[in-house]
Structure formats: structure tokens, C-alpha cells
C-alpha positions in Angstrom: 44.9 0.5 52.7 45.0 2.9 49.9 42.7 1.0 47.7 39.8 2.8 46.3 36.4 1.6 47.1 34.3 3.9 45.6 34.4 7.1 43.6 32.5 9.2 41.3 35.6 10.5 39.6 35.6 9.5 36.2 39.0 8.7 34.3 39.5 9.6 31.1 39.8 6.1 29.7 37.1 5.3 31.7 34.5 7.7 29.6 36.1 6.8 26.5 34.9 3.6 27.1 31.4 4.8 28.1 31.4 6.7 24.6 31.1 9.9 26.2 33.2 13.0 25.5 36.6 13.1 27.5 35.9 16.9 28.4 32.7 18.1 29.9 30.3 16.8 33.0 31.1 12.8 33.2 27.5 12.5 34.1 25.9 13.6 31.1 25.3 10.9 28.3 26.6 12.4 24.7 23.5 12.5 22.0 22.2 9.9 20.6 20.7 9.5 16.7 17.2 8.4 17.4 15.9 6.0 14.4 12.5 5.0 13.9 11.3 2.7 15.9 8.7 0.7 12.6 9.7 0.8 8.9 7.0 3.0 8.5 5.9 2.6 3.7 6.0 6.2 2.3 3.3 5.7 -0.6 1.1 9.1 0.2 -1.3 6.8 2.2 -2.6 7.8 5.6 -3.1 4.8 7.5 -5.6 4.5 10.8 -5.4 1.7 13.1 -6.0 0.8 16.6 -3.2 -0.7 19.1 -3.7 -2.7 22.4 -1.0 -3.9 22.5 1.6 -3.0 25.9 -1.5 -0.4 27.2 -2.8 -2.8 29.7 -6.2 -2.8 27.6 -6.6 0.6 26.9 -6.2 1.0 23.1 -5.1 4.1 21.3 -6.0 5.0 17.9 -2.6 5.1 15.6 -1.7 7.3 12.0 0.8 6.5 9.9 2.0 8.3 6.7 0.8 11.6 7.4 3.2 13.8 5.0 4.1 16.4 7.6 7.3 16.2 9.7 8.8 18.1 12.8 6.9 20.9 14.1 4.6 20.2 11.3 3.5 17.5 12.5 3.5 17.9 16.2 1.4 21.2 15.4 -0.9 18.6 13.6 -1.2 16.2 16.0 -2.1 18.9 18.4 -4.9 20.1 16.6 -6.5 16.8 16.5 -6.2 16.3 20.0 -8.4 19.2 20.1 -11.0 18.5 17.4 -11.6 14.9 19.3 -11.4 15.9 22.3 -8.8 13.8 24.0 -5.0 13.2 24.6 -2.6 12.1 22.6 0.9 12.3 21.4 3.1 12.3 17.9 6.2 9.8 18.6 8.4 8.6 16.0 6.0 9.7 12.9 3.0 8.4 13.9 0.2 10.5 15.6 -1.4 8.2 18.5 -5.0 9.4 19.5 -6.4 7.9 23.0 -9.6 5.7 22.7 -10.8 4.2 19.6 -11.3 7.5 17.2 -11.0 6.0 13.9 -13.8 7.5 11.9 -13.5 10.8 13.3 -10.2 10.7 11.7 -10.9 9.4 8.9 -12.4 12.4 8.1 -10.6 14.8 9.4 -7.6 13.2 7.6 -10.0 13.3 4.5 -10.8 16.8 4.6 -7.2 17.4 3.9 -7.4 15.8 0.8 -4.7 12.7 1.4 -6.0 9.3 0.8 -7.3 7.8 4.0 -7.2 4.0 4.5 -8.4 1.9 7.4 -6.0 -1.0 8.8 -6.3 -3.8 11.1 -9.6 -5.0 12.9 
């Protein structure tokens, strides 16, 4: 029998068909374009909310429309985290705060100078 069973040698049709790069480690998936994951409005309001939802009850506190991006906005995200007190993480655009810490931001976002408003609940 000269049939192959199994293999971990990848042809070169077969990664073509995979999408990956005919050259290179077969293993390694090429880059992917991240989008968005929300069609996120981009009218120079902060927005502050609160999200249950898929966190098995425990809610974080979400920002929206924060005109930094990047670094900036990471580095931003950081800092809050450390003025409240608590974790967090910047995903996507959108700064999410652990626990319910919606006027504290409010006026930390306020003492920035961008228009603040509340949503949701």
C-alpha cells in the first residue's frame, strides 16, 4: 500500500487553497484585516454604557467615540484603569472598564472637554 494516510506536508495547491502564502511555514496563517466589530457613529460624542451581555453577569462599563486611536488610545484606556482602580481593556475602539463605573467616567471623560453622554439603562 502506498497510499498516504496522514501527513503534515502541505502541497502547494493545497495552501493556495487555504489562502496562505505558497512559500514560507505552512503552519502559519497569513494576516488578516481586522474590521470593526459595531458601526461605531463618529459625531464627537463620548458615549458610556454598561454591557451584560456574554459576561455571565458580570457587567463592564463600555466608551464609545473617544477621538483618540492606536497607541493613543490604548495609552488612554490605561490611564483610566488606573484612576478607577480596576481592569479593563481597549478592543476594537471602545474602552471597556470592569464593574459599573459610569459616573466616574463621566467625569473623567468631561474633564477632557469632549461632550459626555450617558446611554442605555
Amino acid at each position: 500500500m502506498s497510499d498516504v494516510i496522514y501527513s503534515t506536508e502541505w502541497s502547494s495547491q493545497q495552501k493556495k487553497a487555504a489562502g496562505k502564502q505558497v512559500s514560507g511555514n505552512p503552519r502559519k496563517a497569513a494576516p488578516v484585516a481586522i474590521e470593526p466589530a459595531r458601526n461605531l457613529p463618529n459625531d464627537g460624542v463620548v458615549r458610556v454604557g454598561r454591557e451584560t451581555q456574554g459576561r455571565k453577569g458580570g457587567g463592564v462599563t463600555v466608551v464609545t467615540g473617544v477621538p483618540l486611536e492606536g497607541d493613543a488610545l490604548i495609552a488612554y484606556a490605561k490611564e483610566l484603569k488606573q484612576r478607577l482602580g480596576c481592569g479593563g481593556t481597549c478592543k476594537d475602539g471602545i474602552i471597556e472598564i470592569q464593574g459599573d463605573k459610569r459616573d466616574q467616567l463621566m467625569t473623567e471623560l468631561a474633564k477632557k472637554g469632549w461632550k459626555v453622554k450617558r446611554v442605555g439603562g
